[in-house]
VOTORLO-987548 format. One record per residue (C-alpha): x, y, z. Coordinates in steps of 0.2 Angstrom, whole numbers, padded with zeros to 4 digits, always signed. Layout:
<recs>
XYZ ...
</recs>
This chain:
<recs>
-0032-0048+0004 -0014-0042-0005 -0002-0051+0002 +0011-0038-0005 +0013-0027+0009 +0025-0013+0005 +0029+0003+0011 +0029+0016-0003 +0036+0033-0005 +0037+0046-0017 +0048+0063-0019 +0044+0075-0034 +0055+0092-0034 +0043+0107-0034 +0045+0127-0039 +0032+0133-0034 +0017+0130-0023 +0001+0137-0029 -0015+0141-0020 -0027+0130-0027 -0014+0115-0023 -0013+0120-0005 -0030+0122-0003 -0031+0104-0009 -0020+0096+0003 -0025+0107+0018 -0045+0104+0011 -0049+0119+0011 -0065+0117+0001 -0084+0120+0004 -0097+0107-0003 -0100+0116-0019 -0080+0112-0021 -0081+0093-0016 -0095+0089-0028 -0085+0096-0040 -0070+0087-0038 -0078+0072-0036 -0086+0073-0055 -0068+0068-0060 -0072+0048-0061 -0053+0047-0055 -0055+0058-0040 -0064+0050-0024 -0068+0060-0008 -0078+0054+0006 -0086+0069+0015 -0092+0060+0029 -0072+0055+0031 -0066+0073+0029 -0067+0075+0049 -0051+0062+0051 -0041+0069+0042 -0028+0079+0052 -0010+0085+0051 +0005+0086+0063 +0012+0103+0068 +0028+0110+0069 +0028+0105+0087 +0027+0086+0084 +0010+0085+0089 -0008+0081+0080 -0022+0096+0075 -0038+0097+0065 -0034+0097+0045 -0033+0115+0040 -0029+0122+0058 -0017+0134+0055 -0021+0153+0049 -0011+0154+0037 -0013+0142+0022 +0001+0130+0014 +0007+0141+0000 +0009+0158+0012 +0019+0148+0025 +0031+0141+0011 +0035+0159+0004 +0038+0162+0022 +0051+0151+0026 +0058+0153+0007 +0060+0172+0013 +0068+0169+0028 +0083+0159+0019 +0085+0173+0007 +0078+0162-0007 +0078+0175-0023 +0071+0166-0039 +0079+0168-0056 +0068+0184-0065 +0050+0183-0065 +0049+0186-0081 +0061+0169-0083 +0051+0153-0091 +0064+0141-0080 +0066+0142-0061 +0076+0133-0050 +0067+0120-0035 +0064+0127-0021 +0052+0114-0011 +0050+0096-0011 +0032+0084-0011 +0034+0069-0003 +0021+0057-0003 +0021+0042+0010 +0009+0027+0009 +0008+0009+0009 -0002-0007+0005 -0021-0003+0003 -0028-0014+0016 -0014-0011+0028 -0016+0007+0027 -0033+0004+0029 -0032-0005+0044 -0021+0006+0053 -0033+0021+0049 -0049+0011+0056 -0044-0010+0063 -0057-0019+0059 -0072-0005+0056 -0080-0008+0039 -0076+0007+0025 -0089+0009+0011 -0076+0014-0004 -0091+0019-0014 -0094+0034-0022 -0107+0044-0010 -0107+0032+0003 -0109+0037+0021 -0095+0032+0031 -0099+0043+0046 -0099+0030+0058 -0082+0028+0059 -0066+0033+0071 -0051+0035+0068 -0038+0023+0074 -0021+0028+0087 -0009+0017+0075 -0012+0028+0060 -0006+0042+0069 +0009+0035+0078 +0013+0028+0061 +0013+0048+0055 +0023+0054+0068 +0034+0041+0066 +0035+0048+0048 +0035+0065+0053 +0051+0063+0066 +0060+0052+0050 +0057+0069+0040 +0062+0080+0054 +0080+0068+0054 +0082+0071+0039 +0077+0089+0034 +0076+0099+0050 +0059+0103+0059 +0059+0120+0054 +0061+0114+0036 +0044+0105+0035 +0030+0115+0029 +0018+0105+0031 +0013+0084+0035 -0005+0081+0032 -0015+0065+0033 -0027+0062+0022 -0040+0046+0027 -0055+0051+0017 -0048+0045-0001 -0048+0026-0007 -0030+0023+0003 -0027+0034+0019 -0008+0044+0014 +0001+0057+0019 +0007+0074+0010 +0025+0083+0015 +0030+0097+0008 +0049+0101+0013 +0061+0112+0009 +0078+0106+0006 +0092+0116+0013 +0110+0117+0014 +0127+0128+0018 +0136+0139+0006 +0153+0137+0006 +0158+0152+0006 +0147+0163+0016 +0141+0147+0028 +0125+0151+0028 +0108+0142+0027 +0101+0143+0009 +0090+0133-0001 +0100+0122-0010 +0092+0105-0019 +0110+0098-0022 +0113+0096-0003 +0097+0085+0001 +0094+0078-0017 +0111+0076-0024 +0118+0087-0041 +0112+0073-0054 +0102+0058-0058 +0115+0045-0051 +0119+0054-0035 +0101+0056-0035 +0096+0037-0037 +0109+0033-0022 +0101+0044-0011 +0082+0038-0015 +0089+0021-0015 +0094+0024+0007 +0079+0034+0010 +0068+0020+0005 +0081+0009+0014 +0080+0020+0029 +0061+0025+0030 +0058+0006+0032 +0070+0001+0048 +0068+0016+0056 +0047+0018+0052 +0037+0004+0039 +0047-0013+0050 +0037-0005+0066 +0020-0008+0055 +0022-0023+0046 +0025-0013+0030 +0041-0021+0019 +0053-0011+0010 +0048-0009-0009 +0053-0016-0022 +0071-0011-0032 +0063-0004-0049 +0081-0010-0054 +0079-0027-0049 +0062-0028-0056 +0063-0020-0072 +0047-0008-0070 +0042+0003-0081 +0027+0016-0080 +0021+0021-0096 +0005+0030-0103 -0008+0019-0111 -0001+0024-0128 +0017+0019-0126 +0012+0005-0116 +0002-0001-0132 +0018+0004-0143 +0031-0008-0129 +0018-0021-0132 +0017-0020-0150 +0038-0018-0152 +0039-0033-0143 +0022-0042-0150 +0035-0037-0167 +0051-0048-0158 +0044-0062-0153 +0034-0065-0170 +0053-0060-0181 +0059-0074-0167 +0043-0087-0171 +0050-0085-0189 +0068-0088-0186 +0062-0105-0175 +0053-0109-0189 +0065-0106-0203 +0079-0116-0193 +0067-0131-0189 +0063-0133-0209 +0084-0131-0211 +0085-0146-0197 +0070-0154-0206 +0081-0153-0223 +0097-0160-0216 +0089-0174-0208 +0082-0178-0224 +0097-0177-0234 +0105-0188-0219 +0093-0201-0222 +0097-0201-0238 +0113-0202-0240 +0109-0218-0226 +0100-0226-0242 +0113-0224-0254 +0126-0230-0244 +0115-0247-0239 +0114-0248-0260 +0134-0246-0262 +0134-0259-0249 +0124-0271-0257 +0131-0269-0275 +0146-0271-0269 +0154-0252-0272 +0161-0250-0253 +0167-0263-0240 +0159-0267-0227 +0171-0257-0212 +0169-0242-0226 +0150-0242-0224 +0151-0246-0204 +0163-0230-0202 +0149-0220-0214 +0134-0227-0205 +0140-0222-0189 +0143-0205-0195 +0128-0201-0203 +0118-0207-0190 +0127-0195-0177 +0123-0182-0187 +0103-0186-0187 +0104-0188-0169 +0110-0172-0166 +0100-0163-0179 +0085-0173-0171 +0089-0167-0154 +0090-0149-0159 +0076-0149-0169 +0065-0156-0152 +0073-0141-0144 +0068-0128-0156 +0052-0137-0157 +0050-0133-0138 +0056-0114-0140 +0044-0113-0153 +0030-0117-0144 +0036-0106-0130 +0037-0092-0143 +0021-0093-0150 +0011-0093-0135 +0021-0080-0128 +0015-0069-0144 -0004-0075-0141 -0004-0066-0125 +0003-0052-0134 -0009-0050-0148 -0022-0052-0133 -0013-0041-0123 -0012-0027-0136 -0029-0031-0140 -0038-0027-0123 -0027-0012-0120 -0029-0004-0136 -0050-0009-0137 -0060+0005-0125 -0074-0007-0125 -0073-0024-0120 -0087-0036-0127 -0103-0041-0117 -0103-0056-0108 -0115-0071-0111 -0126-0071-0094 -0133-0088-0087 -0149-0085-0079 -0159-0097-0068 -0176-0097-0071 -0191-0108-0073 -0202-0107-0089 -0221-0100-0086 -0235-0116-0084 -0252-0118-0083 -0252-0127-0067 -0271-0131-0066 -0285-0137-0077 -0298-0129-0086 -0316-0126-0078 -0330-0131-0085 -0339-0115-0083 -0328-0097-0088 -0315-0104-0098 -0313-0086-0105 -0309-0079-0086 -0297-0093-0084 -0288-0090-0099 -0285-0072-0096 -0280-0078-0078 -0268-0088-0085 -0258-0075-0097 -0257-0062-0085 -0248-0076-0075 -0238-0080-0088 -0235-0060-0094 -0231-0058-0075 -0218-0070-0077 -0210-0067-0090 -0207-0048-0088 -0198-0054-0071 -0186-0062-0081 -0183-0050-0096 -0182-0035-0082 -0167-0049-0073 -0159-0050-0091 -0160-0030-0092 -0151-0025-0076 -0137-0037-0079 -0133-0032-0097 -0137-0013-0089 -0122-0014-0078 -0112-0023-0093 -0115-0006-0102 -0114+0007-0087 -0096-0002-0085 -0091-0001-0103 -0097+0020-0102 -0085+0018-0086 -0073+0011-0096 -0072+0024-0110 -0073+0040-0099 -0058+0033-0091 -0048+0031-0107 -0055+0046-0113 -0048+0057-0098 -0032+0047-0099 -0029+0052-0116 -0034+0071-0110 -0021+0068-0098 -0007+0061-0108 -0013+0078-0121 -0011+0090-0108 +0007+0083-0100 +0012+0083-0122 +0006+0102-0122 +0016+0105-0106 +0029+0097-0110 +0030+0106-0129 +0029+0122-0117 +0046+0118-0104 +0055+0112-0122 +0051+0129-0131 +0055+0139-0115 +0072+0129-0113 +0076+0131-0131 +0071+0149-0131 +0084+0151-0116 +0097+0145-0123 +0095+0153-0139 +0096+0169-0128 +0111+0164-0121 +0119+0160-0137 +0113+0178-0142 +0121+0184-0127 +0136+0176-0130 +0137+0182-0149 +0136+0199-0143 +0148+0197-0131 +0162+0192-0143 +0156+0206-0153 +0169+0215-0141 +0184+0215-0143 +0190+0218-0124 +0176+0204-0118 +0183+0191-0130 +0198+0190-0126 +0194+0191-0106 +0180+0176-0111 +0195+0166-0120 +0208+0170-0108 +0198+0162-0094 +0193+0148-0102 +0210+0145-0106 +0215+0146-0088 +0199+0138-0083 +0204+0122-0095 +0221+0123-0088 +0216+0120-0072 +0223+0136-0066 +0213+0146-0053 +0202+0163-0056 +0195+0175-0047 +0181+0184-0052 +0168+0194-0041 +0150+0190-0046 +0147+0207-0042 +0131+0203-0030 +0115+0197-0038 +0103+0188-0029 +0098+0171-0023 +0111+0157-0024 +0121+0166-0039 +0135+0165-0028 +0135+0146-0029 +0135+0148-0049 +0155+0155-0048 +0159+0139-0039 +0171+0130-0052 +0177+0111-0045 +0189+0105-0059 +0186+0093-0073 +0175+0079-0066 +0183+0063-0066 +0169+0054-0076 +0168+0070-0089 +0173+0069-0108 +0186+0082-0112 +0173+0093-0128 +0160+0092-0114 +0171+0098-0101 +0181+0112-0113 +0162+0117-0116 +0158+0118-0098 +0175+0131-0096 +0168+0141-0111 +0151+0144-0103 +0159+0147-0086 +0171+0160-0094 +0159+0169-0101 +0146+0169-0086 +0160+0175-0079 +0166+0189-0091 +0148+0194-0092 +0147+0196-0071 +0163+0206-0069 +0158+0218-0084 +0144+0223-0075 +0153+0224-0058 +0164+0236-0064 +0150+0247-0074 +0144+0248-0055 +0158+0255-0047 
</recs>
């Protein structure tokens, strides 16, 4: 059993939820459905678990999976609507977040045992688990969860908090809406920033006291410990190909590090030599009477100072060297065994006795007894050959395991590339629109010099007032200008007034062509 018994928790900042992902969570799915999703080797769900799962209502309290009439994706646009959430134009390839996906869990066999104490769970593929009941702690544990969110967000905010206890590790799914007030008008609004923080670093502080948080208020109740700081640990999640290329960078510094040793230890190796030899002539000066006797004590002494040291630093690179090449053994093993899909067989012992003849020959139909005694023998031995096929048969399903895994992950890590070629060419086409934009607005006279005199003013730290001219959404929020900020470099922060200026130039022309 792990001993590592850590809570875990994960955000991810959504746009958009679609059907086919709400009718995952809430399992809406027939059997023709499950099957399917179950040829993923990666994807493992138990329909004789299904029944446990469940979710907590808006009211606090526990219903059937799937209750509500409306499905997941129709009760987010709902609650989107009522906050007077407008998106940017749909015709727009970047939108703002609107929701986020939590996902809560834990250690595997804790989890496990708060979902079913000490029932046994059959995690095989297929398997029928349909003896078992679900446990009370799991579902105190959820509302304790679900009241932590409700803290945090607002009841009203949270979409929906579903249990899932028929995949490998029971874990829950929340998807929340993260609001906040507009300064100006004070009203509710979708608003990331206020939950989330406006970048990466106020970002970090805030996961940093939810994790903090989540586990004295909920995961110290259920013997689950905060996890880890990714800071303090150093991790890293890569894909299997830039895991191969870390390994290999640093396969590449500790061998450029075993030749330094060994350079400096042939140096040391040198210098001891010459040391030694200068010892030699020295002792012949001595003796032919070239140098007195206190000349070659003061000499001796020196000389054999300096083989000391260079001894003892030579021992000590000797040790970092050895350190050094076994660190890049594991390495080259390491990059080995990641970058193979196959692994070798193994070499199976098998127990067995060799076939005998066991009793003599009669005197009377020797040719029956002989033929007796080979189907023995035949018998026998097919037994063992058929032992020596099923163990190097699950060696080979295993190793078609293996590759359809590695195979899936590189479809994976294809797919998230393509995507992400897709959200780069979309941003890079925005902002050569906005450049256009902004071209053609300096093409007028009147507009460039209203865009310059702003930014001027803007960079001045002198206040303006423009009316956005309505719009929809938060594009009120957009007009908001807070001053320099005080970590900001001066180009980035002149760059930020030009763009401002001109957002607002752009606004108030079309304002005024309104009125």
């Amino acid at each position: 059993m792990n001993t590592d018994i850590k809570q875990a928790m994960h955000v991810e900042a959504a746009k958009s939820l679609n059907a086919a992902e709400a009718n995952e969570n809430e399992r809406r799915w027939n059997e023709t459905k499950i099957d399917r999703k179950n040829e993923d080797p990666t994807n493992h769900y138990d329909k004789t678990r299904m029944k446990l799962n469940f979710e907590i209502g808006p009211d606090g309290k526990i219903y059937p999976l799937g209750y509500h009439p409306k499905s997941l994706d129709v009760r987010l646009q709902e609650r989107l609507s009522e906050l007077g959430w407008k998106p940017f134009k749909p015709d727009s390839k970047i939108q703002p977040n609107c929701c986020a996906r939590f996902l809560f869990g834990g250690n595997h066999d804790r989890t496990l045992q708060m979902a079913f104490g000490s029932q046994i769970v059959n995690l095989e593929k297929n398997a029928d688990n349909s003896h078992l009941r679900r446990c009370e702690e799991v579902e105190l544990w959820a509302k304790d969860v679900y009241d932590w969110c409700s803290r945090r967000y607002g009841r009203e905010n949270i979409i929906g908090f579903q249990v899932h206890l028929d995949e490998t590790s029971p874990h829950i799914h929340a998807l929340i809406v993260p609001v906040g007030i507009r300064p100006k008008s004070g009203r509710e609004c979708v608003m990331w920033s206020a939950k989330f923080g406006k970048d990466r670093y106020e970002y970090g502080k805030i996961l940093k006291d939810m994790h903090t948080s989540l586990y004295e208020e909920v995961g110290s109740k259920y013997g689950l410990e905060r996890g880890d700081s990714i800071e303090g640990r150093n991790v890293m999640h890569l894909n299997k190909r830039d895991y191969i290329r870390k390994l290999t960078k640093e396969a590449k510094q500790a061998e450029k590090a075993v030749k330094g040793l060994q350079t400096m230890m042939r140096k040391l190796e040198s210098q001891i030599s010459s040391s030694q030899s200068q010892l030699e002539e020295i002792e012949k000066s001595l003796a032919s009477g070239k140098i007195a006797l206190q000349e070659y004590e003061i000499q001796k002494t020196r000389i054999q100072k300096q083989i000391s040291e260079y001894q003892s630093k030579l021992e000590d690179k000797a040790g970092k060297l050895q350190e050094k090449e076994q660190e890049l053994e594991q390495m080259t093993k390491n990059i080995d065994r990641v970058g193979r899909l196959a692994q070798p067989f193994r070499n199976h012992k098998i127990d067995f006795e060799p076939p005998r003849i066991t009793s003599k020959p009669p005197i009377f139909g020797v040719d029956k007894w002989i033929e007796e005694q080979n189907r023995s023998i035949a018998s026998r031995f097919v037994k063992i050959v058929r032992q020596i096929e099923e163990l190097y048969r699950k060696d080979a399903e295993q190793q078609i395991q293996a590759v359809q895994n590695n195979a899936l992950l590189d479809y994976r890590e294809l797919k998230w590339l393509q995507q992400e070629y897709a959200r780069l060419t979309a941003l890079n086409d925005n902002q050569t629109e906005q450049m256009q934009t902004f071209l053609d607005q300096l093409a007028e006279p009147y507009v460039r010099e209203r865009i310059f005199s702003i930014a001027d003013a803007l960079i001045g730290g002198q206040p303006i007032t423009v009316s956005s001219g309505g719009g929809g959404g938060n594009s009120d929020s957009d007009l908001r200008w807070d001053g320099r900020r005080p970590d900001e470099e001066e180009d980035t922060y002149k760059r930020r007034c030009i763009k401002a200026s001109l957002i607002m130039s752009i606004r108030s022309k079309y304002s005024y062509r309104r009125r």
